[in-house]
NULUM-315185 format. One record per residue: residue number from 1; residue in one letter; chain; z, x, y of N, C-alpha, C, O in turn. Coordinates in nm, 3 decimals. Atoms other than C-alpha are relative to their C-alpha. Example, Ala and Ser with C-alpha at 12.3 -4.5 7.8 and 13.67 -1.06 7.14 Angstrom:
<r k="1" r="A" c="A" n_c3="0.000" n_c1="0.089" n_c2="-0.119" ca_c3="0.780" ca_c1="1.230" ca_c2="-0.450" c_c3="0.000" c_c1="0.090" c_c2="0.120" o_c3="0.066" o_c1="0.194" o_c2="0.118"/>
<r k="2" r="S" c="A" n_c3="-0.006" n_c1="-0.082" n_c2="-0.119" ca_c3="0.714" ca_c1="1.367" ca_c2="-0.106" c_c3="0.073" c_c1="-0.077" c_c2="0.109" o_c3="0.090" o_c1="-0.026" o_c2="0.220"/>
This chain:
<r k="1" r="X" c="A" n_c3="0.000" n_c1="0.084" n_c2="-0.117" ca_c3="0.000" ca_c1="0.000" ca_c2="0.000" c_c3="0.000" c_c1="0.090" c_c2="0.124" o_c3="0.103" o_c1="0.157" o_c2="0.135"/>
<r k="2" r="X" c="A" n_c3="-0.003" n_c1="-0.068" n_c2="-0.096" ca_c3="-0.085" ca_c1="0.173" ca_c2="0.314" c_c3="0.101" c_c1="-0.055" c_c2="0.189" o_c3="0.147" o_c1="-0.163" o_c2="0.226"/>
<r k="3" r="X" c="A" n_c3="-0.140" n_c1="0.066" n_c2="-0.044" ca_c3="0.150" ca_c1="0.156" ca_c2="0.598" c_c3="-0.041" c_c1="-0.101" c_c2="0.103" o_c3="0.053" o_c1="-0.132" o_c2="0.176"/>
<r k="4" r="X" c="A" n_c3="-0.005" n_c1="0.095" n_c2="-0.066" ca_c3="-0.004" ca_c1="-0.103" ca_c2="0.795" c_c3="0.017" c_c1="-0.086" c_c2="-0.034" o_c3="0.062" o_c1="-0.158" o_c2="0.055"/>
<r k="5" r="X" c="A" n_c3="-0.058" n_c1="0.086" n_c2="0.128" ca_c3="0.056" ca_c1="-0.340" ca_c2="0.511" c_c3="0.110" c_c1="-0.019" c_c2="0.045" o_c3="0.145" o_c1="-0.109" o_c2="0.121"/>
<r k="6" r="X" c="A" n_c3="-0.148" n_c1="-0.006" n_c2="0.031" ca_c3="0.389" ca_c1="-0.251" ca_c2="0.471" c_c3="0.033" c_c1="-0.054" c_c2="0.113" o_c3="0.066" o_c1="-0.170" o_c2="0.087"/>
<r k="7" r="X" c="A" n_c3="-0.028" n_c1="0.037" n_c2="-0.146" ca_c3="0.462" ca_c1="-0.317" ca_c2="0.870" c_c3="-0.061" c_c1="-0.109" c_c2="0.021" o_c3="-0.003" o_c1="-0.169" o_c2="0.112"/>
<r k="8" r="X" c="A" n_c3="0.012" n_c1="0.087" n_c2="0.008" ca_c3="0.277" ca_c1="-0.586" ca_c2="0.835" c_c3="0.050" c_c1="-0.149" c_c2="-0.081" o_c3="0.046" o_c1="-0.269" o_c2="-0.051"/>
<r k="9" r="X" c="A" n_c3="-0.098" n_c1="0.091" n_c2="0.131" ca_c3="0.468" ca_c1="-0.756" ca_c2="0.520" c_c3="0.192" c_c1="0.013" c_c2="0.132" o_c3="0.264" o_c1="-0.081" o_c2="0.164"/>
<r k="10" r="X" c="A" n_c3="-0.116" n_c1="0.017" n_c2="-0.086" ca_c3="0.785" ca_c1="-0.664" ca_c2="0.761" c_c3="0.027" c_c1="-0.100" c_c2="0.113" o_c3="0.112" o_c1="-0.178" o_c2="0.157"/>
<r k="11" r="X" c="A" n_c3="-0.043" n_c1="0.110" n_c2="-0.142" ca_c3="0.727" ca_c1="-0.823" ca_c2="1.038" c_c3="0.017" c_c1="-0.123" c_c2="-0.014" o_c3="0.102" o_c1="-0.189" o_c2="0.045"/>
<r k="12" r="X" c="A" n_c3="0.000" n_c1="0.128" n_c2="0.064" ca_c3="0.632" ca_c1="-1.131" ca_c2="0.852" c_c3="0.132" c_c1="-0.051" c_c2="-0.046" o_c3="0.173" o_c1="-0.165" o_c2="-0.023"/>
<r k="13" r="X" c="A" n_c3="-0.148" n_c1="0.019" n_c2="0.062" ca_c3="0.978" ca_c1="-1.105" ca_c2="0.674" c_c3="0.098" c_c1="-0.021" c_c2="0.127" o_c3="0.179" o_c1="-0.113" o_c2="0.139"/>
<r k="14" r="X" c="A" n_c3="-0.045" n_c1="0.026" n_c2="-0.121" ca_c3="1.098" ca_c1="-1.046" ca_c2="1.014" c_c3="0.078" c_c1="-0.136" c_c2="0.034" o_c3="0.194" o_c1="-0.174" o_c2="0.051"/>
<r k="15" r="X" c="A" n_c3="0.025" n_c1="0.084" n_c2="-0.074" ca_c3="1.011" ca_c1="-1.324" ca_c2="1.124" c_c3="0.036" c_c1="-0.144" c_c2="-0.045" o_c3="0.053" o_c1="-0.252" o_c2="0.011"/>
<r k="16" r="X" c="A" n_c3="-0.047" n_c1="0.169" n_c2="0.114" ca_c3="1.097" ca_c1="-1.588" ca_c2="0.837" c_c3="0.121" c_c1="0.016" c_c2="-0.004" o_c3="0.187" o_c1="-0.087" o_c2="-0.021"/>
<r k="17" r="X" c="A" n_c3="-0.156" n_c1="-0.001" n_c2="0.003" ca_c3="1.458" ca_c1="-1.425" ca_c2="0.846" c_c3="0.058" c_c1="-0.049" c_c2="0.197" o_c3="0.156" o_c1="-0.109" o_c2="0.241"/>
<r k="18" r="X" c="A" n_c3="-0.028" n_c1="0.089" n_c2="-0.124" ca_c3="1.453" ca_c1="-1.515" ca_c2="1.215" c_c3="0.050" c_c1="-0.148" c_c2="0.021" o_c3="0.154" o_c1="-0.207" o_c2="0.052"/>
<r k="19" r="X" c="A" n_c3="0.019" n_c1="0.170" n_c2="0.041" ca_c3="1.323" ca_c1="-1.869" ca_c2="1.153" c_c3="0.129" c_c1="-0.086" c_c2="-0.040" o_c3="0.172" o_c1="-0.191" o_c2="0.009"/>
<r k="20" r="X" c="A" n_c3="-0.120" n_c1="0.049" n_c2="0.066" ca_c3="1.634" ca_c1="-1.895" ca_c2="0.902" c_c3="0.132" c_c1="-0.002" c_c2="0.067" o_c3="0.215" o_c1="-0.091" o_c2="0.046"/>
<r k="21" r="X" c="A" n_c3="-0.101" n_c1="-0.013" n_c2="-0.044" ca_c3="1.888" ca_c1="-1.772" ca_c2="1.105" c_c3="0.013" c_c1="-0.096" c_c2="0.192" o_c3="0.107" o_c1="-0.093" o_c2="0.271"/>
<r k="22" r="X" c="A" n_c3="0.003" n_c1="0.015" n_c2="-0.101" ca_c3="1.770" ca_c1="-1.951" ca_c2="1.409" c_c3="0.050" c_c1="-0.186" c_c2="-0.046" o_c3="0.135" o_c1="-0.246" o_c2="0.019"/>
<r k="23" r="X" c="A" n_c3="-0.051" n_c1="0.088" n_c2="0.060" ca_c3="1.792" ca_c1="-2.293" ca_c2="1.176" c_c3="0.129" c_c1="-0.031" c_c2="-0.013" o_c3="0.178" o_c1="-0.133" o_c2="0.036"/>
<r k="24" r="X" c="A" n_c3="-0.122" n_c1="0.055" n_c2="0.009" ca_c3="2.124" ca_c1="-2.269" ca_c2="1.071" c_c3="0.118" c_c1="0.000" c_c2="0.136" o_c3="0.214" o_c1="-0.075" o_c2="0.155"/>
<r k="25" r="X" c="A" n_c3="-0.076" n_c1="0.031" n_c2="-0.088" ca_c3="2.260" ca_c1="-2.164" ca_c2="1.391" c_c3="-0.024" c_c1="-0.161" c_c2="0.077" o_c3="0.068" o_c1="-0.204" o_c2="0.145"/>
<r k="26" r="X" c="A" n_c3="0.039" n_c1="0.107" n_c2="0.001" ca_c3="2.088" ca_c1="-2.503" ca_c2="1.454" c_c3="0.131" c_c1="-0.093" c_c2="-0.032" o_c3="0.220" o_c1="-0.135" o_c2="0.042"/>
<r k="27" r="X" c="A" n_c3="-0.126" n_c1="0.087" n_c2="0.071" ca_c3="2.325" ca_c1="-2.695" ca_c2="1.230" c_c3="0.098" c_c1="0.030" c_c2="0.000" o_c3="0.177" o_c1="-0.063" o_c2="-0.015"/>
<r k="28" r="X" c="A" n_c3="-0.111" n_c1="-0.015" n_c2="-0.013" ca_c3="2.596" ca_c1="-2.507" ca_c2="1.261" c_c3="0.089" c_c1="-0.084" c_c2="0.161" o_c3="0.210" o_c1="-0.109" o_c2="0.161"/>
<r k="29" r="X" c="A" n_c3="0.010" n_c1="-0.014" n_c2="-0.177" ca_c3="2.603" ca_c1="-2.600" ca_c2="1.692" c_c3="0.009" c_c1="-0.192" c_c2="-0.059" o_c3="0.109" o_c1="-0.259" o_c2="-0.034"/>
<r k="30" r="X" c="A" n_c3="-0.050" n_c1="0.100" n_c2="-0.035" ca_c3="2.547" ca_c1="-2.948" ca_c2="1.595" c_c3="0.135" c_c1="-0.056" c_c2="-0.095" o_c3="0.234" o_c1="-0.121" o_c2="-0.064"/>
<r k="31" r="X" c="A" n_c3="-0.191" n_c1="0.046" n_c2="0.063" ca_c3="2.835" ca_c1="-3.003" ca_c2="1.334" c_c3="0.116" c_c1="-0.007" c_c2="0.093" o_c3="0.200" o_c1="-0.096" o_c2="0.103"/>
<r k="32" r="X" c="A" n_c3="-0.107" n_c1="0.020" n_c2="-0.062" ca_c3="3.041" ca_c1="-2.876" ca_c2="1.580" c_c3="0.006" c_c1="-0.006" c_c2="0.101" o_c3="0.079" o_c1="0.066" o_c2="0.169"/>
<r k="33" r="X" c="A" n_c3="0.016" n_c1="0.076" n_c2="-0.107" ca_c3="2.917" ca_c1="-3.088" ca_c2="1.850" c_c3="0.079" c_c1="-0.159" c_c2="-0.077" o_c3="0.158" o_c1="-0.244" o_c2="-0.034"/>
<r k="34" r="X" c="A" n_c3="-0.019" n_c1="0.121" n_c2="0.042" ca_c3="2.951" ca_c1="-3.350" ca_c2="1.618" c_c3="0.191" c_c1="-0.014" c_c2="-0.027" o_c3="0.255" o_c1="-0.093" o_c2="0.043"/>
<r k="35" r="X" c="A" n_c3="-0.134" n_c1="-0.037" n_c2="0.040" ca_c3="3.327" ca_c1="-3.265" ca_c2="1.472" c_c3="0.062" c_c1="0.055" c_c2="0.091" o_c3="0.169" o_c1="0.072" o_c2="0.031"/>
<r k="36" r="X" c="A" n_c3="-0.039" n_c1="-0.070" n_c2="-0.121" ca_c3="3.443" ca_c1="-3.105" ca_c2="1.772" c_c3="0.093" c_c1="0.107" c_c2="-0.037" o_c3="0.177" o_c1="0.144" o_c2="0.046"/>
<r k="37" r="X" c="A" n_c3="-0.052" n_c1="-0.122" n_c2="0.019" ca_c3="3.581" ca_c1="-2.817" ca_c2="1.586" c_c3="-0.097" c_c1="0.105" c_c2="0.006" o_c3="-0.219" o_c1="0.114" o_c2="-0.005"/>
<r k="38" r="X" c="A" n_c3="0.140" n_c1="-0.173" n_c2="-0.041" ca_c3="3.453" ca_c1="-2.450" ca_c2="1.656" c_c3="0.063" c_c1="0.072" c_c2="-0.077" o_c3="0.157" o_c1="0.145" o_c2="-0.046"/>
<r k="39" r="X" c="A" n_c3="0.045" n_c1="-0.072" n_c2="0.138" ca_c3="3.424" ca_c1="-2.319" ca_c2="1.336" c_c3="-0.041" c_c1="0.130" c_c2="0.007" o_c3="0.019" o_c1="0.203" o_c2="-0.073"/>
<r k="40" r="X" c="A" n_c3="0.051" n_c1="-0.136" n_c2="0.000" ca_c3="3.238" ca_c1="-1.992" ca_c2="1.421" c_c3="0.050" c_c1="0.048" c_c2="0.071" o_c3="0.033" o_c1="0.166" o_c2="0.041"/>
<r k="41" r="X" c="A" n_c3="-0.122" n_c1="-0.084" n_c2="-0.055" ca_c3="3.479" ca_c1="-1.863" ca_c2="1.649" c_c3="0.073" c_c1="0.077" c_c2="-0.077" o_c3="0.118" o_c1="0.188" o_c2="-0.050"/>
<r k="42" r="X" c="A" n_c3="-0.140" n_c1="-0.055" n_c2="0.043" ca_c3="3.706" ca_c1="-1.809" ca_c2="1.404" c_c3="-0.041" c_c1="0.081" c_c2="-0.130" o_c3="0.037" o_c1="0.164" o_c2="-0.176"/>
<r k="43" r="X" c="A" n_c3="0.075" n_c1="0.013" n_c2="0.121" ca_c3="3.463" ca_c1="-1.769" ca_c2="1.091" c_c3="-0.139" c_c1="0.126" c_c2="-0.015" o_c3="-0.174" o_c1="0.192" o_c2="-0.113"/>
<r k="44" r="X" c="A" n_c3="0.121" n_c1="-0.089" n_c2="-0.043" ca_c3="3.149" ca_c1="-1.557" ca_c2="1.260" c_c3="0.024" c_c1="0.113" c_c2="0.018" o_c3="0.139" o_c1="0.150" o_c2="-0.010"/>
<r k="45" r="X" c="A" n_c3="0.025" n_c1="-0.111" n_c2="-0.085" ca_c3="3.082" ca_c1="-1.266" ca_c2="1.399" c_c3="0.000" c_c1="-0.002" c_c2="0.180" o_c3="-0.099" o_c1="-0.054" o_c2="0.232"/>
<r k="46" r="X" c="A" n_c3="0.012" n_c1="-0.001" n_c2="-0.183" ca_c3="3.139" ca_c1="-1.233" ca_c2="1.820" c_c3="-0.140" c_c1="-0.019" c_c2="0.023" o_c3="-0.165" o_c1="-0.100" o_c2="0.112"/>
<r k="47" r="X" c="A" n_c3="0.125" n_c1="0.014" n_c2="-0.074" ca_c3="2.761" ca_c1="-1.203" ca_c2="1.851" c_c3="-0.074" c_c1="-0.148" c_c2="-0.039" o_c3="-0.147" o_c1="-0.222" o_c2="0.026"/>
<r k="48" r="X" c="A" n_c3="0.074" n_c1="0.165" n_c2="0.090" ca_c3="2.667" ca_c1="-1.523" ca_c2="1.586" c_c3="0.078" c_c1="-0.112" c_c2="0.124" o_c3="0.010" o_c1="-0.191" o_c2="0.191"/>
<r k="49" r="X" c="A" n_c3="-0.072" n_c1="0.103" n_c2="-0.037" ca_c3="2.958" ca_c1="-1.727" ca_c2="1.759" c_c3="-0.054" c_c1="0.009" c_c2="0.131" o_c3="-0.111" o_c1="-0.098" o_c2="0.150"/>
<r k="50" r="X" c="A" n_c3="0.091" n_c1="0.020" n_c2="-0.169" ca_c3="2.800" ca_c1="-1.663" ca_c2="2.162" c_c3="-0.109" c_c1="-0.032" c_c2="-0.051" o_c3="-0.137" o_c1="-0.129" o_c2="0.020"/>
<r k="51" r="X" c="A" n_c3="0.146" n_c1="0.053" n_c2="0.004" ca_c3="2.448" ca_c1="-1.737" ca_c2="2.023" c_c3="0.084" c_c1="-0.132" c_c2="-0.044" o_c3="0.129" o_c1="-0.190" o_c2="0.055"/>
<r k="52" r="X" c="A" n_c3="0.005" n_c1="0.113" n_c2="0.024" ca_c3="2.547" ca_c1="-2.021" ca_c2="1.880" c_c3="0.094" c_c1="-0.109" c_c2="0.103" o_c3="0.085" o_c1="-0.232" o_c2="0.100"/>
<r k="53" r="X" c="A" n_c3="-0.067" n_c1="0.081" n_c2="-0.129" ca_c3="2.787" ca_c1="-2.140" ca_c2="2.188" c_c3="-0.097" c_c1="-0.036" c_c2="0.131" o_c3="-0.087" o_c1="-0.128" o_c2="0.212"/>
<r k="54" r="X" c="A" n_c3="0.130" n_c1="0.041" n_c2="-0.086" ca_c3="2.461" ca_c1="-2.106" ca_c2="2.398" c_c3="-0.091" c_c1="-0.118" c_c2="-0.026" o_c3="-0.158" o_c1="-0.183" o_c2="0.054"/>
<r k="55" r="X" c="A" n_c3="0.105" n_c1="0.057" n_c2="0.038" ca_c3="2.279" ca_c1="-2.295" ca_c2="2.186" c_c3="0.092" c_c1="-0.162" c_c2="0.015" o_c3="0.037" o_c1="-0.255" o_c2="0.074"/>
<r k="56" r="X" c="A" n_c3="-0.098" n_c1="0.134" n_c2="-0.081" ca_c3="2.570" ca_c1="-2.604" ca_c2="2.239" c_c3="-0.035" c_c1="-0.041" c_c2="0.081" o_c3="-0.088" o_c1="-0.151" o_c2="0.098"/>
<r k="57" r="X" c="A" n_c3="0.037" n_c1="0.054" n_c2="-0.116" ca_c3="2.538" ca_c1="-2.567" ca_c2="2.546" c_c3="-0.103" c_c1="-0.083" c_c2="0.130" o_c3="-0.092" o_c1="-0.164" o_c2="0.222"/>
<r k="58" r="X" c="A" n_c3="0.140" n_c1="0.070" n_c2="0.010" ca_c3="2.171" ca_c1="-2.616" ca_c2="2.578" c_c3="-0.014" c_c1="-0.126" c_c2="-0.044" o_c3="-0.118" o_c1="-0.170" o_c2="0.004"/>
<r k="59" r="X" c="A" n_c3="0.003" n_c1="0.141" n_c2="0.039" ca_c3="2.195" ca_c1="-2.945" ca_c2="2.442" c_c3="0.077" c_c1="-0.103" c_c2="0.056" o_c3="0.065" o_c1="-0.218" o_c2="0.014"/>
């Protein structure tokens, strides 16, 4: 496989692990819009729990 392939199979992967992680912060934001507990505060990572407090907020 020559390496533009390879960088090309990456980015793709990239980009679907993006997708995924951009999803659940999705559902996670509205659960706990919906439940009004904040779950990833306590549960996440500092950087997961601000993306996903932005993404609250946006809505």
């Amino acid at each position: 496989m020559s390496k533009n392939d390879e960088i090309k199979k990456l980015r793709e992967r990239f980009e679907e692990l993006e997708f995924v992680k951009d999803f659940q912060q999705d559902i996670i934001a509205d659960m706990e819009l919906i439940t009004g507990v904040d779950m990833s505060k306590n549960s996440l990572p500092k950087s997961l729990a601000k993306e996903i407090e932005l993404k609250k907020k946006n809505r």
